[in-house]
TITI-414740 format. One line per field, with one value per residue (C-alpha): residue number from 1; residue in one letter; chain; x, z, y. Coordinates in nm, 4 decimals, always signed. Layout:
% TITI-414740
k NUM:...;
r a:...;
c A:...;
xx X:...;
zz Z:...;
yy Y:...;
***
This chain:
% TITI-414740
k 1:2:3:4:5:6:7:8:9:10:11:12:13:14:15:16:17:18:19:20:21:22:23:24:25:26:27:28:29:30:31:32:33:34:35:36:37:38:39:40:41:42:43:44:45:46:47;
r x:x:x:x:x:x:x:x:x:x:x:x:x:x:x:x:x:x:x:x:x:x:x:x:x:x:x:x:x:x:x:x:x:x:x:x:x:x:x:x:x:x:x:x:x:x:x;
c A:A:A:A:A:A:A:A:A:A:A:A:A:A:A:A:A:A:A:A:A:A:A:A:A:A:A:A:A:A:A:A:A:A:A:A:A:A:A:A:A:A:A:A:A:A:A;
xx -5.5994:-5.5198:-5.3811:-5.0455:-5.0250:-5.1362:-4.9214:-4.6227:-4.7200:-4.7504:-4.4242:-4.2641:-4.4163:-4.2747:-3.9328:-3.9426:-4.0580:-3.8183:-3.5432:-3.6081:-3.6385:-3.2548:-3.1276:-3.2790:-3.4350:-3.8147:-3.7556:-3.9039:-4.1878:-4.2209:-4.1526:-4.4729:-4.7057:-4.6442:-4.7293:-5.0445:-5.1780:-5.1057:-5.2992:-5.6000:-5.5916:-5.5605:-5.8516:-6.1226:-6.0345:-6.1986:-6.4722;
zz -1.4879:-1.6680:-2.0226:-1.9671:-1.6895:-1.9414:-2.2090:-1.9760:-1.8714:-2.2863:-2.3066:-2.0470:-2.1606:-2.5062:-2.4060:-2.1999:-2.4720:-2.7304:-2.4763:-2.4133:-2.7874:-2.8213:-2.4960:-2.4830:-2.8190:-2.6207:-2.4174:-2.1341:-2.3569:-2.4497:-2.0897:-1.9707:-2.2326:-2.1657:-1.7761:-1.9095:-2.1012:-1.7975:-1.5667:-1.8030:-1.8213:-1.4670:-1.4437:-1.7013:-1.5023:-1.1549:-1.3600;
yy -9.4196:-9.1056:-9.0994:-9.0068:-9.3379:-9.5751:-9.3940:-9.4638:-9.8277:-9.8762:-9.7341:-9.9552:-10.2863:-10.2556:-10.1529:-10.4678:-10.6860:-10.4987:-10.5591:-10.9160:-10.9756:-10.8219:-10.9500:-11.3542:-11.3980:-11.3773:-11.6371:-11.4821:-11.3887:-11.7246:-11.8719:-11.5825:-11.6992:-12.0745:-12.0120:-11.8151:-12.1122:-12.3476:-12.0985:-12.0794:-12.4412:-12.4320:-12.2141:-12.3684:-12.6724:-12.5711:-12.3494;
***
């Protein structure tokens, strides 16, 4: 991955948090990280 790829991918992951945090109030942030913590329970589970 070159610089200027990961400098984009940056880019676009905090307009889509910034935008979610304008548009929903982070609810999708919120509804993401609450999936997360269900798949690493999910996954320390069948460890």
């Amino acid at each position: 991955m070159t610089n200027m790829i990961a400098l984009f991918l940056g880019l676009f992951l905090l307009a889509g948090i910034g935008l979610d945090l304008l548009a929903n109030d982070g609810a999708a942030l919120l509804f993401l990280a609450r999936k997360f913590l269900h798949l690493v329970e999910w996954v320390v589970f069948w460890r």
